[in-house]
C-alpha positions in Angstrom: -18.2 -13.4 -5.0 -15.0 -12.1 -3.6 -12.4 -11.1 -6.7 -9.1 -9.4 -6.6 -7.6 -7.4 -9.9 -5.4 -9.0 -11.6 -3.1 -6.4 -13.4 -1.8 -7.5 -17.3 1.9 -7.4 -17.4 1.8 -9.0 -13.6 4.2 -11.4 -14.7 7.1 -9.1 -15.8 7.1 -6.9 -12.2 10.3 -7.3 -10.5 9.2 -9.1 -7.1 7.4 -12.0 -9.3 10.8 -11.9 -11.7 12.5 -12.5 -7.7 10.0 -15.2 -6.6 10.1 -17.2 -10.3 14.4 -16.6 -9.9 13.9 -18.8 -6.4 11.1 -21.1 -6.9 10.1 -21.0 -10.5 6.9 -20.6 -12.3 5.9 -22.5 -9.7 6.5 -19.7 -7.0 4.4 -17.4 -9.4 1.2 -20.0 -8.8 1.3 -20.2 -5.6 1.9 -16.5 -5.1 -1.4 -16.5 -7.0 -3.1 -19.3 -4.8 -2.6 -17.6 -1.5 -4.4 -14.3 -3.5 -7.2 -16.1 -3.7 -7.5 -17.7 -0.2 -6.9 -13.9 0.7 -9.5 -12.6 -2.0 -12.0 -15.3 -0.1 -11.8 -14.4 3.0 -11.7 -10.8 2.7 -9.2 -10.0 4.8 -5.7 -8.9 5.3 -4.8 -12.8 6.7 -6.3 -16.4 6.5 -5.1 -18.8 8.7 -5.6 -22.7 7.1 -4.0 -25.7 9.2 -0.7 -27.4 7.3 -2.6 -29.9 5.3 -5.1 -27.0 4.3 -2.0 -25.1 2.8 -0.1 -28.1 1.0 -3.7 -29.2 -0.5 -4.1 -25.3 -1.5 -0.4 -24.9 -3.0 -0.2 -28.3 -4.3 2.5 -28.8 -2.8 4.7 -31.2 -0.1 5.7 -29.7 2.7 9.0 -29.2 1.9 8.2 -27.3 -1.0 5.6 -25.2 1.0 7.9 -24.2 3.3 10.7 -23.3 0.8 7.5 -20.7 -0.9 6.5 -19.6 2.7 10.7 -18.5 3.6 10.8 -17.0 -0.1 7.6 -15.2 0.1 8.5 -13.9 3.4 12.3 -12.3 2.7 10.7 -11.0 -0.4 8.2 -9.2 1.5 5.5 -10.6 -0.1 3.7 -12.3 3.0 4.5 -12.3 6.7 4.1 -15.8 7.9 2.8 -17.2 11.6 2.7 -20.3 13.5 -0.2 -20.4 15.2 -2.4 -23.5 17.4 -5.0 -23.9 14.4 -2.1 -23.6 11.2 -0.4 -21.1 9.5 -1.4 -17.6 9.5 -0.6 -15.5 6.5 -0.6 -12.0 6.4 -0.5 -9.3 3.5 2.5 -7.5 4.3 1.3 -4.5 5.0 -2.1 -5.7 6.5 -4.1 -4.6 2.9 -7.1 -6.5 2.6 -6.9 -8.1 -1.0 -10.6 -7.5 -2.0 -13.6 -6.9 -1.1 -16.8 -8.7 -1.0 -18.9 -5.9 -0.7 -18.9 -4.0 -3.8 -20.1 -0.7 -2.7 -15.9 -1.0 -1.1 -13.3 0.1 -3.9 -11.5 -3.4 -5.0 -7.5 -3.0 -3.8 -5.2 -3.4 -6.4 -3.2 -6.0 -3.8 -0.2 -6.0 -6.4 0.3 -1.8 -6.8 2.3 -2.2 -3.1 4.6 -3.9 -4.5 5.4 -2.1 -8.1 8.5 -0.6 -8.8 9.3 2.0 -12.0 12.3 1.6 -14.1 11.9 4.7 -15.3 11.6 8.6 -14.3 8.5 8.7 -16.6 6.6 6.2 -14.8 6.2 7.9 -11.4 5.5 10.7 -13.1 2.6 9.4 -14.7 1.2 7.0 -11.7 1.7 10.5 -9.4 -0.8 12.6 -11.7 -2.9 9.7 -12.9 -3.4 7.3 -9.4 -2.3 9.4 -6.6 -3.7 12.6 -8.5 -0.7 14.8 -7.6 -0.9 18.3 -9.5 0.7 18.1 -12.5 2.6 21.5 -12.1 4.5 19.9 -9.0 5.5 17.0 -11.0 6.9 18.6 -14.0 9.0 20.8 -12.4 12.8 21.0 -12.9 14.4 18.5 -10.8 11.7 15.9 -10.6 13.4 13.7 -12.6 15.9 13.4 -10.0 13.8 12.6 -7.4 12.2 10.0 -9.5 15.6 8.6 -10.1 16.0 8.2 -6.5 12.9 6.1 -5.8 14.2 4.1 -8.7 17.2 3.6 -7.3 16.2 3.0 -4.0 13.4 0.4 -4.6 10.4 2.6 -3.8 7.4 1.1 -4.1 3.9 2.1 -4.9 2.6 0.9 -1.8 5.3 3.0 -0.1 4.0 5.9 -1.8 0.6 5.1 -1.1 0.7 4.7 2.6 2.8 8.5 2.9 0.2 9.7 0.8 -2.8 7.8 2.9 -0.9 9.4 6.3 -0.7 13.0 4.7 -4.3 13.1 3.7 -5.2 11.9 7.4 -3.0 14.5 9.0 -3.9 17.0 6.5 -0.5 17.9 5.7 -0.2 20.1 2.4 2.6 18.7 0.1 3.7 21.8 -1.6 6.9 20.0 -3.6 8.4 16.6 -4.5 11.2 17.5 -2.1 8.9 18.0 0.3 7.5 14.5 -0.4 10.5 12.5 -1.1 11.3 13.8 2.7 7.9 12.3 4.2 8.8 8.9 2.2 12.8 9.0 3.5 11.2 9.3 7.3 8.6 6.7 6.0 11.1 4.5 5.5 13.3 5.2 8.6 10.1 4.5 10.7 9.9 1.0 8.8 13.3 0.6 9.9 13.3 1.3 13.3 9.9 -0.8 14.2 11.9 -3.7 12.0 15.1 -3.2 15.0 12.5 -3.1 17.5 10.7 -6.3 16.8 
C-alpha cells in the first residue's frame, strides 16, 4: 500500500491557512484528495479525465476548477490540459510516496513549510538538513533566519539548494554562504518562470 505522511499541526501551516482563506475547509479536503491520488500512483503527477476528478473531489465542476486555479497560484499543484483529462503535478515534480518501502517516504508537505520564527530554522537546519551546529549558532544567524522568514523561504527551497550542493559537492562553510546559493536559487526560479 502506497501512504504519504501526514504531519500533526498540518492544518495550522500557512499555505493550508491560504487555501482554507479561498475555498474553505473544503479546499483543505481536497488538497488532501489529490495527496492521495498522488500517494497511489507513486508519482510526481496523475492524470484522471474530468469526471474522474469531480467524482475524486466531490465536487461540480465549477467548484473543481475554482480548487484547480487556487491550488495552482498558491503553488501547490501545477495543472495541465491534456487529450485523456487533467494532469496534476507536484509543484516541484516530488513524488508523494513511495510504494516500495526499502525508498524513504517524502514528507510531500516539508516543500511547502514556512518558520515564523529564527528558532525554527535553526532547529530544522541541525535536526533535518543535519547542518553543523557550530555554523548555525554563530553571531548573525539570526539574521539570516529573519530573512528567510521574511522572504517566504520554504523548506523545500532549502531542500533542493541543499540536494544541488551535495550533488556538486560544494562545501558550505557559512550561512552567508548559503543564504547566497538560496538568493541565486531563487533568481534561477525566476528567470525559468520569465522564460516560460
Amino acid at each position: 500500500m502506497s501512504w504519504f505522511k501526514y504531519p500533526v499541526g498540518l492544518s495550522a501551516e500557512s499555505f493550508i491557512k491560504r487555501l482554507e482563506d479561498e475555498l474553505g475547509l473544503v479546499g483543505f479536503a481536497r488538497f488532501l484528495k489529490v495527496q492521495e491520488q498522488l500517494a497511489a500512483v507513486g508519482e510526481s503527477c496523475v492524470t484522471l479525465s474530468r469526471a474522474e476528478w469531480l467524482v475524486v473531489l466531490s465536487a461540480e465542476q465549477e467548484s473543481m476548477n475554482q480548487f484547480f486555479e487556487c491550488s495552482e497560484r498558491l503553488g501547490l499543484f501545477q495543472v495541465e490540459e491534456t487529450a485523456t483529462g487533467l494532469k496534476v503535478r507536484t509543484s516541484d515534480g516530488r513524488v508523494v510516496a513511495e510504494s516500495n518501502p526499502s525508498h524513504p517516504v517524502v514528507d510531500v508537505f516539508a516543500i511547502y513549510t514556512l518558520f515564523d520564527l529564527p528558532q525554527q530554522w535553526a532547529t530544522w537546519l541541525i535536526e533535518s538538513a543535519k547542518f553543523p551546529r557550530e555554523l548555525v549558532e554563530l553571531p548573525g544567524a539570526d539574521r539570516v533566519f529573519r530573512h528567510w522568514i521574511a522572504s517566504n523561504v520554504t523548506v523545500g527551497e532549502l531542500e533542493a539548494v541543499l540536494s544541488v550542493v551535495k550533488a556538486e559537492s560544494v562545501a558550505v562553510e557559512s550561512l552567508g554562504q548559503l543564504h547566497e546559493l538560496v538568493a541565486s536559487f531563487r533568481r534561477c526560479k525566476l528567470k525559468e518562470i520569465k522564460e516560460c
